[in-house]
N, CA and C atoms as an extended XYZ file, in Angstrom:
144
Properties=species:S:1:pos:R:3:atomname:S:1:resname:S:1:resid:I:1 pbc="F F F"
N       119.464      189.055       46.708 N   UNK     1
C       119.739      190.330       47.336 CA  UNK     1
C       118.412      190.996       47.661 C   UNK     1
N       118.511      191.599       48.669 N   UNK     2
C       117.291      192.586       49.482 CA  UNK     2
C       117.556      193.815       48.956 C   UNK     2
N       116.037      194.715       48.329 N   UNK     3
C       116.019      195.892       47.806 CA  UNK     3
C       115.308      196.898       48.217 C   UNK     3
N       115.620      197.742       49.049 N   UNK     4
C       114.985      198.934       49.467 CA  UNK     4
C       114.827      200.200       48.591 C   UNK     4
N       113.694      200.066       47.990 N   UNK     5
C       113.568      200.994       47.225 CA  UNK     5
C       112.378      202.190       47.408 C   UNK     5
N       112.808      203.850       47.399 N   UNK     6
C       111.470      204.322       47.719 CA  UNK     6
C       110.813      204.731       46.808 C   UNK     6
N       109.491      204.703       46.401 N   UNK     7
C       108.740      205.402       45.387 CA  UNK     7
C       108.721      207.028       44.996 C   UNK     7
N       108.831      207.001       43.557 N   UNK     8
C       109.020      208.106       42.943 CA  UNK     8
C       107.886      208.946       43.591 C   UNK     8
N       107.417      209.852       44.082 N   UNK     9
C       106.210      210.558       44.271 CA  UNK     9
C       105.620      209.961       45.870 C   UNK     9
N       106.291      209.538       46.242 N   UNK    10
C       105.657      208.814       47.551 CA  UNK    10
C       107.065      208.761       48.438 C   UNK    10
N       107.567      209.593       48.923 N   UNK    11
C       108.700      209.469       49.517 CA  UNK    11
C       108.904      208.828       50.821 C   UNK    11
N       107.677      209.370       51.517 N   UNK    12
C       107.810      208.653       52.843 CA  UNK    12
C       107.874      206.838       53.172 C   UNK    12
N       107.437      206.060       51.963 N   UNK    13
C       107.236      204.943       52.255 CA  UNK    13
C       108.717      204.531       51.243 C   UNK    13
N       108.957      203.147       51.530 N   UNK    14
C       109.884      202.925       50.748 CA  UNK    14
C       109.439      200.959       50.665 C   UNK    14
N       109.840      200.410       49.701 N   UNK    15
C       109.411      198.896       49.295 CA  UNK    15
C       110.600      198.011       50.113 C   UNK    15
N       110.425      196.908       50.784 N   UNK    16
C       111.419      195.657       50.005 CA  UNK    16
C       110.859      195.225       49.381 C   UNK    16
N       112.038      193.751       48.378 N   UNK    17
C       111.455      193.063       47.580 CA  UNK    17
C       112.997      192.845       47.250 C   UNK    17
N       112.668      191.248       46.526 N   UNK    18
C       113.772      190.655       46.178 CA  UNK    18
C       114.579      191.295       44.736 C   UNK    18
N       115.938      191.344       44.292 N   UNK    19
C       115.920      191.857       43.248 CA  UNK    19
C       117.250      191.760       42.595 C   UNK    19
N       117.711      192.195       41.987 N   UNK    20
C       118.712      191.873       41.332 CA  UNK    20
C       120.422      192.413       41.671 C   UNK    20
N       121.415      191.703       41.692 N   UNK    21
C       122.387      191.755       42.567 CA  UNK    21
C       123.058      193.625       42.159 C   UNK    21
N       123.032      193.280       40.914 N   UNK    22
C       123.661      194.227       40.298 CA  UNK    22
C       123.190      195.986       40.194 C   UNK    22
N       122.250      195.626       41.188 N   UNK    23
C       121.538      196.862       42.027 CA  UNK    23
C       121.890      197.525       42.412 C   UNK    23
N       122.299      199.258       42.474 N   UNK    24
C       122.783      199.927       43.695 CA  UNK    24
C       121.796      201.097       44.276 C   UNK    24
N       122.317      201.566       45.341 N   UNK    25
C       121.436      202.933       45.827 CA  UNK    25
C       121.951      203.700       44.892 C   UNK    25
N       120.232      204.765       44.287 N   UNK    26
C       120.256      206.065       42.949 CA  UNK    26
C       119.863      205.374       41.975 C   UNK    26
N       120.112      203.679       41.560 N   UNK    27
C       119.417      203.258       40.375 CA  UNK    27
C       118.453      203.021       40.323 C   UNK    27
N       117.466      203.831       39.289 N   UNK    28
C       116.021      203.817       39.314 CA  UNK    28
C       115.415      202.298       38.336 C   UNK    28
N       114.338      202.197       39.010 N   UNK    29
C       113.709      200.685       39.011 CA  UNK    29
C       112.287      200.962       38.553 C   UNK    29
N       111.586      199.961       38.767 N   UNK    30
C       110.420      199.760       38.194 CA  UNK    30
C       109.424      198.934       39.262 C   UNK    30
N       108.593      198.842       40.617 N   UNK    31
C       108.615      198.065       41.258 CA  UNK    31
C       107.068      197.588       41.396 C   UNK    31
N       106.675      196.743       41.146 N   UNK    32
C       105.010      196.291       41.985 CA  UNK    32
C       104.366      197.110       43.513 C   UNK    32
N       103.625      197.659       43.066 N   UNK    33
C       102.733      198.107       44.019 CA  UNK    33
C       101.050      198.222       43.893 C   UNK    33
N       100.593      197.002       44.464 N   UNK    34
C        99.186      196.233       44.510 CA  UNK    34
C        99.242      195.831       42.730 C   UNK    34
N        98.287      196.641       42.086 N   UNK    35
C        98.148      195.845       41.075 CA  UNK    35
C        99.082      196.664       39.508 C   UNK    35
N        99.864      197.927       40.165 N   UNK    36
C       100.359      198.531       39.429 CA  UNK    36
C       102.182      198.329       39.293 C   UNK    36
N       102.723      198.906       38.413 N   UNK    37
C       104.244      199.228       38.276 CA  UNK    37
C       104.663      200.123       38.482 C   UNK    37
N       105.484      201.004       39.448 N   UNK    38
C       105.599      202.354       39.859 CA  UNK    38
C       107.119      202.757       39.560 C   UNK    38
N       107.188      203.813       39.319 N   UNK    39
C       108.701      203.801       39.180 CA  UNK    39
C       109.354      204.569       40.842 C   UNK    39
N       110.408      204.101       40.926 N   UNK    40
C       111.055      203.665       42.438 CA  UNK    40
C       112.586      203.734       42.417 C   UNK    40
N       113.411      204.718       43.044 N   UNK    41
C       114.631      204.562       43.435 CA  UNK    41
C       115.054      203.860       44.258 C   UNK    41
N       116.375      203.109       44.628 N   UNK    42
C       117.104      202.235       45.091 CA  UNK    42
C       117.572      203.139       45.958 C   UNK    42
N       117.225      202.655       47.543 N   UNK    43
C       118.251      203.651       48.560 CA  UNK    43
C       119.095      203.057       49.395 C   UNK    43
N       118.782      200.913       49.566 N   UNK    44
C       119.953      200.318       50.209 CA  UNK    44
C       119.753      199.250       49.371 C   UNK    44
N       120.748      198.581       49.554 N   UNK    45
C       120.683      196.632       49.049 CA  UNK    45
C       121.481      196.350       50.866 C   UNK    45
N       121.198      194.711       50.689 N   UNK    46
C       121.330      193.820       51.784 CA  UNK    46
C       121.504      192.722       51.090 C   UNK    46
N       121.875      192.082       51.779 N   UNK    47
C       122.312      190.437       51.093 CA  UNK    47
C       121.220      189.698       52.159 C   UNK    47
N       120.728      188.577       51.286 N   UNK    48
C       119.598      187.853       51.791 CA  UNK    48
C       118.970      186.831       50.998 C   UNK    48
C-alpha cells in the first residue's frame, strides 16, 4: 500500500512511501526524512 503522509510541523509538504495496509487517513506515524524520524499524519492510502 501507498502512504501519503504530511509532516507534523511542515504542512505544506507531504511524504510517499511504502507502508502498512492497516493504515488510515488521521493515523499518526513515524516517517524517514533524510537522516531523521519525523512524526507525520496519514492523509490518503492507495493501493500499489
Amino acid at each position: 500500500m501507498i502512504i501519503h503522509a504530511a509532516v507534523l510541523g511542515r504542512p505544506v509538504d507531504t511524504l510517499r512511501y511504502r507502508g502498512d495496509a492497516s493504515l488510515a487517513p488521521g493515523d499518526l506515524v513515524r516517517v524517514s526524512l533524510g537522516t531523521e524520524r519525523v512524526p507525520a499524519c496519514v492523509v490518503a492510502t492507495e493501493e500499489g
